[in-house]
C-alpha beads as a LAMMPS data file, in Angstrom:
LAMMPS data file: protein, C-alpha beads

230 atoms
229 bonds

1 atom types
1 bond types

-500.0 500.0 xlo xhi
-500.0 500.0 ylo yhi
-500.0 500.0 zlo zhi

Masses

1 110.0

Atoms # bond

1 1 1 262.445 349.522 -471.819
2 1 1 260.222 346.271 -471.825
3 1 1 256.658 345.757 -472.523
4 1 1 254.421 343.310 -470.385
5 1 1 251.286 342.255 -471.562
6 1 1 248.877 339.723 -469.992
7 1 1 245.187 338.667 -471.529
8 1 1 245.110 335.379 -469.279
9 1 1 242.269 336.419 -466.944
10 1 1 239.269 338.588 -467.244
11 1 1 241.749 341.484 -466.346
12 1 1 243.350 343.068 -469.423
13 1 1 246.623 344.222 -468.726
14 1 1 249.756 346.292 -469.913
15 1 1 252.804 347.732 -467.890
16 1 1 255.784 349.698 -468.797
17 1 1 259.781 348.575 -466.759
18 1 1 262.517 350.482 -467.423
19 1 1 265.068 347.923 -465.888
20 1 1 264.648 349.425 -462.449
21 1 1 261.284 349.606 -461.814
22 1 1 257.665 349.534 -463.208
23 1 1 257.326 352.821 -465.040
24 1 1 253.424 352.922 -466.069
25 1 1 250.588 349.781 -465.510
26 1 1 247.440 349.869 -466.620
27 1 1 244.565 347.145 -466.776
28 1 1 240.485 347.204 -467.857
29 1 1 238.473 344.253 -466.372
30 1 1 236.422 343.045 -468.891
31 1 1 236.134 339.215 -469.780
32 1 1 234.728 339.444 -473.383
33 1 1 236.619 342.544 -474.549
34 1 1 240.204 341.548 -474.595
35 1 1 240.780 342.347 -478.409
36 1 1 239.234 345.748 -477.787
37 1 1 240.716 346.877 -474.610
38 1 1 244.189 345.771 -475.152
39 1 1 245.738 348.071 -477.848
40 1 1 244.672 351.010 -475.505
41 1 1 245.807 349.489 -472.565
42 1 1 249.358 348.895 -474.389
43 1 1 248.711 352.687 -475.371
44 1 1 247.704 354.284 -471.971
45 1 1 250.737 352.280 -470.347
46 1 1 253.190 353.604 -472.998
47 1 1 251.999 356.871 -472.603
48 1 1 251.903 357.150 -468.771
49 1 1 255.511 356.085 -468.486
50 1 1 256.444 359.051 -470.918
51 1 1 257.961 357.168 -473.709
52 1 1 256.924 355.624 -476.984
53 1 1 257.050 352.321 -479.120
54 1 1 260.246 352.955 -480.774
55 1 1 261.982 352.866 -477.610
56 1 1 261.088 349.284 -476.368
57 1 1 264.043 347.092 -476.361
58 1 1 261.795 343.801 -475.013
59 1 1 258.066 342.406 -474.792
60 1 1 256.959 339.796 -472.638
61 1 1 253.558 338.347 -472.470
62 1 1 252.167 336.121 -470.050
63 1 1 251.160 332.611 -471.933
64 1 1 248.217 331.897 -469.015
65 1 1 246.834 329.054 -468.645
66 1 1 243.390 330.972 -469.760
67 1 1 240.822 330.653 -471.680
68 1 1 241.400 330.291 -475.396
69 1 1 240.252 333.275 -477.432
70 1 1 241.321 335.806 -474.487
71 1 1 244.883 334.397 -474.256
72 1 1 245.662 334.400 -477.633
73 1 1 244.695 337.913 -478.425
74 1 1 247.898 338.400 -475.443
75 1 1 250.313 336.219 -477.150
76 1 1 249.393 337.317 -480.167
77 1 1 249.971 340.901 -479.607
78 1 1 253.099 340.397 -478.218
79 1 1 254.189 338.847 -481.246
80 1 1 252.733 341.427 -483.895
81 1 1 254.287 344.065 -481.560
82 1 1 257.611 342.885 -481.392
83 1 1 257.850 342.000 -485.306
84 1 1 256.573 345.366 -486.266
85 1 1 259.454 346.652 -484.057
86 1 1 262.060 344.539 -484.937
87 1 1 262.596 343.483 -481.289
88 1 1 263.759 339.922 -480.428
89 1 1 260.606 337.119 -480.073
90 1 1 259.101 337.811 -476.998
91 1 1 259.499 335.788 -473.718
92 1 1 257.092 334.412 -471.865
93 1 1 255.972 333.867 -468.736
94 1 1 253.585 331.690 -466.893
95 1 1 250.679 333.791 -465.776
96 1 1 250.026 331.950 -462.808
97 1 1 254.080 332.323 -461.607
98 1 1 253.167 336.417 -461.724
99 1 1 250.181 335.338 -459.147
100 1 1 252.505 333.712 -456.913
101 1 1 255.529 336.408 -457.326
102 1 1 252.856 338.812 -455.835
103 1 1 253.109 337.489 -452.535
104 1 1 257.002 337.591 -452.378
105 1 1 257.355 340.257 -449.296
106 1 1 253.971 338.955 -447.623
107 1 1 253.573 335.741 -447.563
108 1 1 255.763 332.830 -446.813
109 1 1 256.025 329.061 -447.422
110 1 1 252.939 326.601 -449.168
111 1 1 251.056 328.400 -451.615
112 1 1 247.904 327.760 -454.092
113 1 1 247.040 329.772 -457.181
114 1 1 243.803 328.954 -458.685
115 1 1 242.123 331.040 -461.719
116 1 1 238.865 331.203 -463.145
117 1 1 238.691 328.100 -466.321
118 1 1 235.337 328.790 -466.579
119 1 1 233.003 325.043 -466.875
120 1 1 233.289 325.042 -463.011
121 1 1 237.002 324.616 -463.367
122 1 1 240.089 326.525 -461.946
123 1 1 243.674 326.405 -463.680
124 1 1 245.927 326.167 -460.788
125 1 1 249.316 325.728 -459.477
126 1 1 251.234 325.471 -456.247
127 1 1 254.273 327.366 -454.772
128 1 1 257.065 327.501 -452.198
129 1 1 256.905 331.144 -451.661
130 1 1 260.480 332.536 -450.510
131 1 1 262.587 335.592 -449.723
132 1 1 263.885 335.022 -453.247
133 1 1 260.744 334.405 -455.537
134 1 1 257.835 332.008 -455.411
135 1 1 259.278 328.891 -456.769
136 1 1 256.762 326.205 -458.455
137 1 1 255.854 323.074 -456.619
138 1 1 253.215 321.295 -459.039
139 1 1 251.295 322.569 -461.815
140 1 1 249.894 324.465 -464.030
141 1 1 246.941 322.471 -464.789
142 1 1 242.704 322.364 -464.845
143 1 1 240.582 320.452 -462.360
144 1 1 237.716 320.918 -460.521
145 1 1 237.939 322.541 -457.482
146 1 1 236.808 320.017 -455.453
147 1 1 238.130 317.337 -457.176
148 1 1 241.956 319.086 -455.990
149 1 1 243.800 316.862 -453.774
150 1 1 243.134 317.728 -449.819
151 1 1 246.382 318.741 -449.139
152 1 1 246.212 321.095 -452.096
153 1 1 242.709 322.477 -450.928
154 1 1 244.114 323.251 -447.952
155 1 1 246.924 325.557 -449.102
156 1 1 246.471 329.500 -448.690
157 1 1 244.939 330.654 -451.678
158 1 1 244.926 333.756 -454.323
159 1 1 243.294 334.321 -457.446
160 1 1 239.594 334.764 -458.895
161 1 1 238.881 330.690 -458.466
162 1 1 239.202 331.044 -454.390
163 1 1 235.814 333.402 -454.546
164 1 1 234.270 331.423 -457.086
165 1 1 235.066 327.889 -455.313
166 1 1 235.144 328.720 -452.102
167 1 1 233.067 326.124 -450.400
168 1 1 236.345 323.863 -451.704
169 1 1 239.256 326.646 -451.563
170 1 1 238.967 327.247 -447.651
171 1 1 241.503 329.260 -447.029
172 1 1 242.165 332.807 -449.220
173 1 1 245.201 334.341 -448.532
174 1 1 244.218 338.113 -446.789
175 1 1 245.130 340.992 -449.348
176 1 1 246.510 337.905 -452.182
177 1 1 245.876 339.159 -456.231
178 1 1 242.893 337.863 -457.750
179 1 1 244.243 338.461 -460.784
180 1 1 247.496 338.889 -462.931
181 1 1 248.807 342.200 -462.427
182 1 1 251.090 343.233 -465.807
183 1 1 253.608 345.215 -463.138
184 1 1 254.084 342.238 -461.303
185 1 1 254.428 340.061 -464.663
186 1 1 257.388 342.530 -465.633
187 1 1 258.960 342.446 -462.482
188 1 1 258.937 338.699 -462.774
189 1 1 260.259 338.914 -466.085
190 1 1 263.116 341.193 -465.644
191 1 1 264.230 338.783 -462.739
192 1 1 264.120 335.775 -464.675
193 1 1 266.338 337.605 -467.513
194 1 1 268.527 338.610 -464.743
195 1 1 268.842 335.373 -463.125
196 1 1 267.688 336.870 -459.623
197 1 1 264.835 334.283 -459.258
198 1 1 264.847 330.428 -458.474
199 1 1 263.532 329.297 -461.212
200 1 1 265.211 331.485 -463.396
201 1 1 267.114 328.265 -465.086
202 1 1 265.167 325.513 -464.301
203 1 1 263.582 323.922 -467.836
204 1 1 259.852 324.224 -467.868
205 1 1 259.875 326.993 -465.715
206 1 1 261.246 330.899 -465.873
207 1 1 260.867 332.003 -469.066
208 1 1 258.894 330.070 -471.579
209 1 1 258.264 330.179 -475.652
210 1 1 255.416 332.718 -476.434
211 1 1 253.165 330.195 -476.899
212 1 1 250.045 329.818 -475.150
213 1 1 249.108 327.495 -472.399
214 1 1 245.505 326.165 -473.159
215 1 1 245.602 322.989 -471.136
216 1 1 242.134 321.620 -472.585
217 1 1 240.583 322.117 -476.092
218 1 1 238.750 325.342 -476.804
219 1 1 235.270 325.601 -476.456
220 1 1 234.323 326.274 -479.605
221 1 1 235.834 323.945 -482.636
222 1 1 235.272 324.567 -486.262
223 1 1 233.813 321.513 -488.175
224 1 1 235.856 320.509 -491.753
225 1 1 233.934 321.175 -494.829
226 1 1 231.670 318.575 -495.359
227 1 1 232.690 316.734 -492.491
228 1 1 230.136 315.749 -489.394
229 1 1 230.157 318.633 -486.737
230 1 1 232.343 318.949 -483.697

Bonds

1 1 1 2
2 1 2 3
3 1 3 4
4 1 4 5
5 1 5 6
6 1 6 7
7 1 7 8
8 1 8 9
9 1 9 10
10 1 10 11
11 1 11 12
12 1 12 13
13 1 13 14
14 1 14 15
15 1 15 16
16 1 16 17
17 1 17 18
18 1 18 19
19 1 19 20
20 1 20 21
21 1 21 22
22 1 22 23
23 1 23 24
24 1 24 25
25 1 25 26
26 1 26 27
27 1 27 28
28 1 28 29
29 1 29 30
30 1 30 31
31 1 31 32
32 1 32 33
33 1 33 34
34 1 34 35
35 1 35 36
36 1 36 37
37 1 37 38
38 1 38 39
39 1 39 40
40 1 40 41
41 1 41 42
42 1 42 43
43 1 43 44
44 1 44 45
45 1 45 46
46 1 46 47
47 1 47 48
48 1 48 49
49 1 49 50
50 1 50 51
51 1 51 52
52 1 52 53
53 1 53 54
54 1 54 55
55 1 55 56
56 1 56 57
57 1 57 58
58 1 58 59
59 1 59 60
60 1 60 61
61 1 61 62
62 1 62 63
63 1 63 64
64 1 64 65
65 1 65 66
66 1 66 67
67 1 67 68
68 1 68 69
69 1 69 70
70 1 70 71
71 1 71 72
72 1 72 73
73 1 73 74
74 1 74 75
75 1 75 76
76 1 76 77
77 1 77 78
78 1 78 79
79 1 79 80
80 1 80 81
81 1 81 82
82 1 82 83
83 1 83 84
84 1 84 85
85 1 85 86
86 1 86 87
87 1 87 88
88 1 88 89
89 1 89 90
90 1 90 91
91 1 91 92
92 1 92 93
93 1 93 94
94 1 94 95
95 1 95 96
96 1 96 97
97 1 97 98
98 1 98 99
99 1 99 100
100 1 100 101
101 1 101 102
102 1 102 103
103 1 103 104
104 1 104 105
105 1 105 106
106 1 106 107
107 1 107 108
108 1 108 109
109 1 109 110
110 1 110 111
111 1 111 112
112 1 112 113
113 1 113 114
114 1 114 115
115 1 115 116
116 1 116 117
117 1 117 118
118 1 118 119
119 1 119 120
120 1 120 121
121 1 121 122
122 1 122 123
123 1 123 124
124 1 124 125
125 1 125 126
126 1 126 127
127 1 127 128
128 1 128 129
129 1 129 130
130 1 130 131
131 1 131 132
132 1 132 133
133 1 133 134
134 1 134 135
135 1 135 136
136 1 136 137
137 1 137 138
138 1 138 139
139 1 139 140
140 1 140 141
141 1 141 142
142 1 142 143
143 1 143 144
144 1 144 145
145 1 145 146
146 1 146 147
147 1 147 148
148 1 148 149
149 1 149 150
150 1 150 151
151 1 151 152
152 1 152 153
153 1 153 154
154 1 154 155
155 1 155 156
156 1 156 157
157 1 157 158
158 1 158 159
159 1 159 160
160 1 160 161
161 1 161 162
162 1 162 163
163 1 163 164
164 1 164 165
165 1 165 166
166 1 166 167
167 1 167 168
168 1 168 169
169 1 169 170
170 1 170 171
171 1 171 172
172 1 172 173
173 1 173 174
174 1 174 175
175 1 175 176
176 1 176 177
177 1 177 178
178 1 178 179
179 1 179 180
180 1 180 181
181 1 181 182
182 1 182 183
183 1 183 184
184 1 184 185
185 1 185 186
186 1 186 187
187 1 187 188
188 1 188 189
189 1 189 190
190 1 190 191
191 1 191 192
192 1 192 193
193 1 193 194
194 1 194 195
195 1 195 196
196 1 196 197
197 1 197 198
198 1 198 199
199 1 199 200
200 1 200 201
201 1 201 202
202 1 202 203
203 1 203 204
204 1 204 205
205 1 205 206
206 1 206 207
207 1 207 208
208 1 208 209
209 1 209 210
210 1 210 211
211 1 211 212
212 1 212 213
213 1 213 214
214 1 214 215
215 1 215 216
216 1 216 217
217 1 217 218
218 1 218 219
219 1 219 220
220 1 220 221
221 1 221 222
222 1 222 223
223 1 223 224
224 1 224 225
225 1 225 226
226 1 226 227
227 1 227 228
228 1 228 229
229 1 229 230
């Protein structure tokens, strides 16, 4: 039974596979409240797919990019969760590849996923969606909207950063996520593990180290004691 978890957006997230098939998913939209709404989401998730913590065997989080403080309270999670349960060190997975893997079935060839980064700013990758999985062209990284290559502005588009950009994202992909769905994240996951996806062994891609995927400094720095502030 695996856990997903994904804080990388302003939609909080949890989901429940039992190898087969997503059991349970669950998700609050709030982007301030990720270290309140999690826990229950985890909860809810665990409890609408009838089973319990003790009977996990995995926990994957997704490791964004997104902003700082809301994608660590994800990662970290997953971490505490899978210590306290004596489960191996959670995977991860690239929250923007769970965008893509959304539009496996609906959409095919050139794709663009672009996420809110907040400071007018999308984190964004592109795809070769397939029969077989969305496999990763370019990315992830942060930019400016408009300062995206053409041929990249020009792609089909999901996510939250198409609405907020669109005078430079002109074309949004009918019925595409605009956010990480946790389902989608563990169906990802268990097809990476399984070696049923592209770019299940391909190094910098697939699975990743549960570590997050910040891509710029945070917004807020602490200064050093006595030191001049930051």
């Amino acid at each position: 039974m695996l856990l997903a978890i994904d804080t990388a957006t302003s939609l909080i997230g949890a989901a429940v596979h039992d190898g087969d098939a997503v059991r349970s998913r669950v998700t609050f939209e709030d982007g301030r409240r990720h270290g309140e709404l999690l826990a229950p989401a985890v909860q809810q998730a665990l409890e609408e797919a009838g089973t319990h913590r003790a009977a996990l065997t995995a926990v994957v989080c997704g490791v964004g990019p997104g902003p700082f403080t809301g994608l660590r309270v994800g990662v970290v999670t997953a971490l505490v969760l899978a210590h306290a349960l004596d489960l191996p060190v959670p995977e991860g997975v690239c929250s923007l590849d769970a965008m893509a893997h959304a539009t496996v079935g609906t959409h095919l060839g050139p794709l663009l996923v672009a996420t809110d980064a907040r400071r007018k700013e999308v984190y964004w990758a592109t795809y070769e969606v397939t029969p077989d999985g969305a496999v990763r062209v370019d990315g992830p990284a942060v930019a400016r909207a408009a300062d995206l290559p053409p041929e990249v502005r020009d792609l089909p588009a999901v996510g939250r950063g198409v609405e907020l950009y669109a005078p430079s994202l002109t074309r949004p992909l009918v019925g595409g996520p605009r956010d990480v769905d946790p389902g989608t994240l563990a169906e990802l996951a268990v097809a990476l593990r399984e070696g049923r996806h592209p770019d299940a062994d391909r190094e910098g891609r697939g699975l990743l180290a549960p570590e997050p995927l910040y891509l710029r400094r945070p917004d807020a720095v602490a200064s050093l004691p006595g030191g001049p502030p930051r």
